[in-house]
C-alpha positions as CSV (number, residue, x, y, z in Angstrom):
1,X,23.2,104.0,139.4
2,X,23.6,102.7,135.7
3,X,21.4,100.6,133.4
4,X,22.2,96.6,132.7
5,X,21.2,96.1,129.3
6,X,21.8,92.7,128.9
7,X,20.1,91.2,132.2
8,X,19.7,88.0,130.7
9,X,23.1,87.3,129.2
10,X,24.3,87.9,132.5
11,X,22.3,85.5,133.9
12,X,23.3,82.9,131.0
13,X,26.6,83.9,132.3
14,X,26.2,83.4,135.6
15,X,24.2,79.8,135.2
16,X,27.2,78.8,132.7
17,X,30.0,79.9,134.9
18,X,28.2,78.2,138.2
19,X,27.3,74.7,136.4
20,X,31.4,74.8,134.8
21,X,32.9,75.4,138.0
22,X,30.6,72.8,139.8
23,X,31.1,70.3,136.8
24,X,34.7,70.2,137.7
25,X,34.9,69.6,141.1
26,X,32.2,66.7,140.3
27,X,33.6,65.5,137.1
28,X,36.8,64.5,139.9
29,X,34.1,63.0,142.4
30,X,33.0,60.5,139.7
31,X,37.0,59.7,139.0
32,X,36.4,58.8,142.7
33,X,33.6,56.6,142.5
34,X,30.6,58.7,142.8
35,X,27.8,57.6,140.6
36,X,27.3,60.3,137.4
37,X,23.4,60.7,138.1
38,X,24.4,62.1,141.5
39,X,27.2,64.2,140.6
40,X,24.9,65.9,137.8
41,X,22.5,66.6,140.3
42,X,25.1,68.1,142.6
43,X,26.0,70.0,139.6
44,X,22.5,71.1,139.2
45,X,21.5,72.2,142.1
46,X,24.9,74.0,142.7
47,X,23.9,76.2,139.5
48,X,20.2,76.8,140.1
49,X,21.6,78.1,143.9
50,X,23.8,80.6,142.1
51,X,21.5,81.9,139.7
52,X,19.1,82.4,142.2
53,X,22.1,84.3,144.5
54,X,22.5,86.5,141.1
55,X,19.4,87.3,140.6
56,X,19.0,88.3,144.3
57,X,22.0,90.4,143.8
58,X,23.9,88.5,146.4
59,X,26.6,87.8,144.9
């Protein structure tokens, strides 16, 4: 229907908004107790998830 010019600054975007948002919610989970290495991971894998829903055009 249109052309995306920037493809790949929308999937910087995307990677950057999912691994913020994650990074949040596990930045409080280590104020909790959880141990950092895990709560990066969680963050990790929450962002690499949501790239691939973007590039799937799931989301």
């Amino acid at each position: 229907m249109y052309n995306k010019k920037n493809t790949d600054k929308d999937l910087v975007t995307a990677g950057l908004t999912a691994a913020l948002g994650a990074g949040v919610v596990t930045s409080f989970a280590v104020s909790q107790g959880q141990h950092p290495l895990i709560a990066l991971g969680i963050t990790a894998i929450a962002t690499l998830f949501a790239v691939i829903c973007h590039q799937s055009d799931l989301i």
